[in-house]
One Martini backbone bead per residue (centre of mass of N, CA, C, O) as a GRO file, in nm:
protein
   85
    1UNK     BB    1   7.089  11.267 -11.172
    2UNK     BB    2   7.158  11.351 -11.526
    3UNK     BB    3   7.078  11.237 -11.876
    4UNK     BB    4   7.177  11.292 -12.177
    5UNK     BB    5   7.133  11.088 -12.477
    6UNK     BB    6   7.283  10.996 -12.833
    7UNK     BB    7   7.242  10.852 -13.148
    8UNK     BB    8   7.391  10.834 -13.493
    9UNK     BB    9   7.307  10.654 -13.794
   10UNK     BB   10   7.486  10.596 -14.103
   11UNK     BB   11   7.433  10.512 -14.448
   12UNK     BB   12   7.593  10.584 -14.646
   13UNK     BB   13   7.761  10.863 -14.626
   14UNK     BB   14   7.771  11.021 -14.916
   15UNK     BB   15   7.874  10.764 -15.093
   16UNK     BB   16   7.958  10.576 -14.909
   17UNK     BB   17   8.144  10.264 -14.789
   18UNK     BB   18   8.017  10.326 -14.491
   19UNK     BB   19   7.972  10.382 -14.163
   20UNK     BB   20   7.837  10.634 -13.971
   21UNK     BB   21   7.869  10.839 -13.660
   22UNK     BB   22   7.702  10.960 -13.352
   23UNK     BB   23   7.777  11.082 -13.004
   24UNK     BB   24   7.594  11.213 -12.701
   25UNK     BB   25   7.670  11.338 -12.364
   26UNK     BB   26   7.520  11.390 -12.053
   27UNK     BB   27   7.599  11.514 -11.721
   28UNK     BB   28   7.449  11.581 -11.414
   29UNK     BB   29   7.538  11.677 -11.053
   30UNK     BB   30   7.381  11.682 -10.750
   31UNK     BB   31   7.447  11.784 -10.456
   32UNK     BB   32   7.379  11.815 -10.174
   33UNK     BB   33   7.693  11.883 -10.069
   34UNK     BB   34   7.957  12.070 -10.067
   35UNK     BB   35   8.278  12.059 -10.276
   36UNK     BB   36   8.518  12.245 -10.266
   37UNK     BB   37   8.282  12.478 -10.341
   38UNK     BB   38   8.078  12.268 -10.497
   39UNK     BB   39   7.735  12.125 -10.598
   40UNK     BB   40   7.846  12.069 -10.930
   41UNK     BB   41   7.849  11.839 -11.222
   42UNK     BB   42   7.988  11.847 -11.556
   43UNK     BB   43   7.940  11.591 -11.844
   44UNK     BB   44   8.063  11.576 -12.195
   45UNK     BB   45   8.043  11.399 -12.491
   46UNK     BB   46   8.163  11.387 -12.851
   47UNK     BB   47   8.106  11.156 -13.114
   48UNK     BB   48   8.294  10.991 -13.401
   49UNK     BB   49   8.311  10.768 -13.704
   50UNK     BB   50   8.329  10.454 -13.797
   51UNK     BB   51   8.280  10.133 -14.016
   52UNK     BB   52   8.405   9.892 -14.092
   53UNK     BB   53   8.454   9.557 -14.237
   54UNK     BB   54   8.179   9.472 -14.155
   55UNK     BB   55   8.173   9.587 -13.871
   56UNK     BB   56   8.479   9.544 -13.716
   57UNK     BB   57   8.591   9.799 -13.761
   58UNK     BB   58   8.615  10.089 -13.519
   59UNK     BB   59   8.606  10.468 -13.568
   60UNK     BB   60   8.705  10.692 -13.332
   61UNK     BB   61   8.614  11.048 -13.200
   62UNK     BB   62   8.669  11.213 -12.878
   63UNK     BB   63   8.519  11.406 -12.649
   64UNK     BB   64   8.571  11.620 -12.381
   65UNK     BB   65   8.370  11.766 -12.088
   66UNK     BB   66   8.460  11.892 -11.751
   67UNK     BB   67   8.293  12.014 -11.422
   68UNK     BB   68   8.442  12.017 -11.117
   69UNK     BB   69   8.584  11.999 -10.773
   70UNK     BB   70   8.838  11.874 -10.892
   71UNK     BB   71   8.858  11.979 -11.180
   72UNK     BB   72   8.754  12.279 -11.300
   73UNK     BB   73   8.875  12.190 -11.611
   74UNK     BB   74   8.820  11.923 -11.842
   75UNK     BB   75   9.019  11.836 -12.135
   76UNK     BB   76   8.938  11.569 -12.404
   77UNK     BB   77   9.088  11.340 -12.609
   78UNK     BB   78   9.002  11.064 -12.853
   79UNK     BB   79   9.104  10.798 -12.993
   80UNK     BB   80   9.001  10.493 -13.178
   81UNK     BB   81   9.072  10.119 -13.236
   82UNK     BB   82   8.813   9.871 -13.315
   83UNK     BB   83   8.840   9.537 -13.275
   84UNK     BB   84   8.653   9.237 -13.458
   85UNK     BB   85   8.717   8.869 -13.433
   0.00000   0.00000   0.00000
């Protein structure tokens, strides 16, 4: 299993009122033995979004893309709205 993640946080970004972020996240799975035909799956996401109201509530929106035995390519997409209070 490999992993290579990263996180890029943005304050007032172009003199935005808000701060805004970025994340990328790979994932490599080399398998002993082939299932279904495939010895390795692989899992990409990246985010981007930002934090309002003194980052109580946070606005992302999520790519996702994987290649696996069990689903041959995976393409998904995810808004968010995460609120803390």
């Amino acid at each position: 299993l490999y992993r290579v993640w990263g996180y890029f946080s943005w304050v007032n970004p172009f003199g935005a009122e808000h701060a805004a972020f970025v994340s990328c996240d790979a994932i490599y799975q080399d398998y002993d033995a082939e299932v279904f035909g495939k010895d390795h799956a692989m899992n990409y996401s990246f985010s981007a979004g930002m934090h309002l109201f003194d980052e109580r509530m946070e606005l992302r929106l999520t790519g996702l893309y994987s290649q696996d035995p069990y689903f041959d390519e995976n393409i998904e997409g995810l808004f968010s709205c995460i609120y803390r209070y």
